[in-house]
C-alpha positions in Angstrom: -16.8 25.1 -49.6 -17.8 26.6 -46.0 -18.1 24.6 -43.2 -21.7 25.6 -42.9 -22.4 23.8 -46.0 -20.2 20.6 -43.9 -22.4 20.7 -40.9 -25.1 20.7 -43.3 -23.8 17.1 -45.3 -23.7 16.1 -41.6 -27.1 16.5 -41.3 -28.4 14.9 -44.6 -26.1 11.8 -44.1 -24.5 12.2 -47.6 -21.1 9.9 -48.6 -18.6 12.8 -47.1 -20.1 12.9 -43.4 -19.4 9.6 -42.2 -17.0 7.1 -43.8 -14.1 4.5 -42.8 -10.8 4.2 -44.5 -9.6 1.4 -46.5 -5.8 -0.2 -46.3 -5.7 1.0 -49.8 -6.8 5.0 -48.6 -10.3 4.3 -50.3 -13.2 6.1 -48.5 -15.9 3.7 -47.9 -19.0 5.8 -46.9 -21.8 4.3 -44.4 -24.9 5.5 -42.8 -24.2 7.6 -39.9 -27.0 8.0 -36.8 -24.2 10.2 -34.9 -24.8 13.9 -33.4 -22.6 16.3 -34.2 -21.5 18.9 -31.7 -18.6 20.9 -32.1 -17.7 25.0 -32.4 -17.6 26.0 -35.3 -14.8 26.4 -36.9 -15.2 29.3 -39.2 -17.8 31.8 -36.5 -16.3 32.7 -33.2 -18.5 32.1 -30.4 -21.0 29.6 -32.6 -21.4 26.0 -31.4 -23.4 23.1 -33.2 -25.5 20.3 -32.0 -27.0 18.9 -34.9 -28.2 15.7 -36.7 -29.6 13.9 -33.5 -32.1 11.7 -35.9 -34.7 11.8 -33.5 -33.3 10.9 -30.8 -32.3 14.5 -29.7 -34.9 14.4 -26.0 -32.8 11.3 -24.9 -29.5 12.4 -26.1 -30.0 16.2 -24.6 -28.5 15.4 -21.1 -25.0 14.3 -22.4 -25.4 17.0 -25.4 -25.2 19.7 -23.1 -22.5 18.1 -21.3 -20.3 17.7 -23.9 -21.9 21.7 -25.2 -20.8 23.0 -21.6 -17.7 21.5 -21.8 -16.7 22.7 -25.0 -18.2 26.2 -24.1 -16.2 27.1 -21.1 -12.8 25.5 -22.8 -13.0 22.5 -20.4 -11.5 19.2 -20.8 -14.1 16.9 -22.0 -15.3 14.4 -19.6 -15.5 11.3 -21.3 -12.8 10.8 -24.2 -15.8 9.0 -26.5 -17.2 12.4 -26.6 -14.9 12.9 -29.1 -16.3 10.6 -31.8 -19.4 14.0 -31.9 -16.8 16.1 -33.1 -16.9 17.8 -37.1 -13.9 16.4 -37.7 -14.9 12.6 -36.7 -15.7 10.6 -39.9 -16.1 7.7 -37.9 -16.9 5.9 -34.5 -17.4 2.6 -33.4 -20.8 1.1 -32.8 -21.7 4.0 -35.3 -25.1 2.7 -36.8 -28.2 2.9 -39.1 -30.6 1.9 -35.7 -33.3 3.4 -36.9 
């Protein structure tokens, strides 16, 4: 499967976007309110910001931030910046707030 179709289970919340890990390896999905931004794995020079759930005006200022960073091959400037990454399944205080 692409990673295009990836970003897009990202953005319709579906059991393989956001889940923790059981002690036994289980997968326990839960509902996920985190953006995702990221490059793109698979297309040089593409970056994602996706699946903002509305909040996307408020979250813009540290999106570009962390889109800036990643774009010019900086170091990111707050290590919880991570947790907006494609390969981050799951954060703390990652919610259904809405």
């Amino acid at each position: 499967m692409s990673t295009l179709f990836h970003i897009e289970r990202y953005v319709y919340r579906d059991e393989s976007a956001a889940f923790q890990v059981d002690d036994e390896g289980n997968h326990k999905p839960y509902e996920s309110e985190r953006a995702i931004i990221d490059r793109h794995p698979e297309v040089d020079g593409l970056f994602v910001s996706v699946a903002h759930v509305g909040h996307g005006i408020m979250t813009s200022p540290a999106a570009g931030e962390l889109m800036a960073s990643l774009v010019l091959g900086r170091a990111l400037p707050d290590s919880a910046y991570e947790g907006f990454r494609l390969n981050a399944h799951w954060v703390e205080f990652d919610n259904n707030a809405l």
